[in-house]
N, C-alpha and C positions, 0 to 999 in steps of 0.2 A: 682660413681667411686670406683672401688675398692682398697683397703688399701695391696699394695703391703710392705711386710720389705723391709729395705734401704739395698740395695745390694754397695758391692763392685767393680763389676767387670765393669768393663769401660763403657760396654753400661748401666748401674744402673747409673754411672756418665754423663752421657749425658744425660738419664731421668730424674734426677733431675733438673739438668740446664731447662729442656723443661719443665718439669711439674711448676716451680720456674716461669718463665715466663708466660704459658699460664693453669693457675690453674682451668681454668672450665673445660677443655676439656679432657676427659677419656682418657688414655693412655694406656690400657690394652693390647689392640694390638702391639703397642710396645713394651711393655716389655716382651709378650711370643716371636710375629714374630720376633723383631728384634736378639733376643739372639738365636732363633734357625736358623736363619742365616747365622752368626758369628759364631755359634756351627759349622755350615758346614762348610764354611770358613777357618776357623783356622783348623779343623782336616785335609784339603787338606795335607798341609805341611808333614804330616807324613805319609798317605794315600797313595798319588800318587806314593814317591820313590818306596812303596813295587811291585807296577804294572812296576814303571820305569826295575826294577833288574828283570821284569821275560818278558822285551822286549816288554812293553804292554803302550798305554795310557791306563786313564779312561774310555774313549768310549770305547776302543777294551774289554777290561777286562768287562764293561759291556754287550758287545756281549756273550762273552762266557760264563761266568755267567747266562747269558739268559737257553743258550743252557744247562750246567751243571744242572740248576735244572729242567728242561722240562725232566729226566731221560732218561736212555736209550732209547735208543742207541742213544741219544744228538742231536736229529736234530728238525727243525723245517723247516716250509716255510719261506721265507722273510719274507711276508705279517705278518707274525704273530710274527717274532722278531721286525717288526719297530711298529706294535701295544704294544708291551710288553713294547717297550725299550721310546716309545712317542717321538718318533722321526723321520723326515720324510725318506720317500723311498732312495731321493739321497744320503741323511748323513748316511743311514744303505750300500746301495751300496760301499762308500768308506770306509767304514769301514772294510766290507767283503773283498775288492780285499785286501787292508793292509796286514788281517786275515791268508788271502790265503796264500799270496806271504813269508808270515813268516811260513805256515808249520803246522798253528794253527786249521785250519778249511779246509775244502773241500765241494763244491759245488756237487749234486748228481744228474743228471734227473730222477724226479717223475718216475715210474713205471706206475701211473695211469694217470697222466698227462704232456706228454712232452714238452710244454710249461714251464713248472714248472721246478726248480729245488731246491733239498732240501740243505740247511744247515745243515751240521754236524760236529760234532770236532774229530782231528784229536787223533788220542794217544798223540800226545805230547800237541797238546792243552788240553785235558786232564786232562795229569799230569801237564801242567802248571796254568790249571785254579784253581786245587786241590790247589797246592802250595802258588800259590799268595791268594787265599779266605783265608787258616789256617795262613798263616801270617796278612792278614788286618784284621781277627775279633780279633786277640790277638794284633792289637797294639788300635781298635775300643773299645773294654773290659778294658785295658789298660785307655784312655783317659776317662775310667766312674768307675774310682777307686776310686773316691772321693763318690760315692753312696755306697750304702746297695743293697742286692738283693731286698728287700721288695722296695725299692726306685726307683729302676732300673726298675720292673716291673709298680708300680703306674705311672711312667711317662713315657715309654712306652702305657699303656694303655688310659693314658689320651691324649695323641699326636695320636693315632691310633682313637679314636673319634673325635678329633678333626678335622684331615685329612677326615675321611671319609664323615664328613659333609660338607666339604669344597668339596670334590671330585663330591658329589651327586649336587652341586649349579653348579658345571664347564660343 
């Protein structure tokens, strides 16, 4: 079992209680999964308003998002937003007419395939996607002000191994 320091922070309080009670059983899992969590969790609160004020949920704002770093000229097929986004076909469907009908995104027929129709963002989705991303990575920066850059990176990197072994088991 590994020797975690005694943390403060609420879920450390509940670890203890558990570990207090059931002291053979390794807790490690707990105490990374359940704080990174919580970590998501809790930064909703501050996260969402910024997509609220640019007339977005999270889902749509992850649409476009999609679309914004697939670069120019910002389109994609469905097929290949609801693989990006891991989410199925009809939950990307309603997502898109939302998209549409706000001005955000435009549906295009393929050139090569008319069956097919492309996703792409509109100029104001655009500039709206612009604007809601430079406000949530400075409030996202913001809630990691308690680290060091040297800190920021080590766990970052250490969460990006993490994931990715978990990702190759899924």
């Amino acid at each position: 079992m590994t020797d975690f320091p005694t943390q403060t922070d609420r879920t450390g309080q509940l670890i203890a209680q558990r570990r207090r009670e059931t002291p053979g059983i390794p807790l490690d899992g707990m105490e990374i999964l359940s704080r990174a969590n919580r970590l998501v969790r809790l930064s909703r609160k501050w996260i969402e308003p910024v997509f609220t004020r640019h007339g977005l949920d999270t889902g749509e704002f992850d649409v476009l998002a999609t679309l914004r770093r697939s670069g120019a000229p910002y389109c994609q097929r469905p097929t290949e937003l609801y693989h990006s986004l891991m989410i199925t076909s009809g939950g990307l469907t309603d997502r898109l007419n939302r998209l549409e009908k706000k001005g955000f995104i435009e549906r295009i027929v393929s050139e090569t395939d008319r069956r097919s129709a492309l996703v792409q963002l509109t100029a104001t989705g655009l500039k709206t996607t612009n604007a809601a991303f430079v406000e949530d990575m400075a409030i996202e920066n913001e809630l990691l002000r308690v680290l060091g850059d040297a800190e920021r990176r080590q766990l970052a990197t250490l969460l990006a191994r993490l994931l990715g072994d978990i990702e190759q088991r899924d």
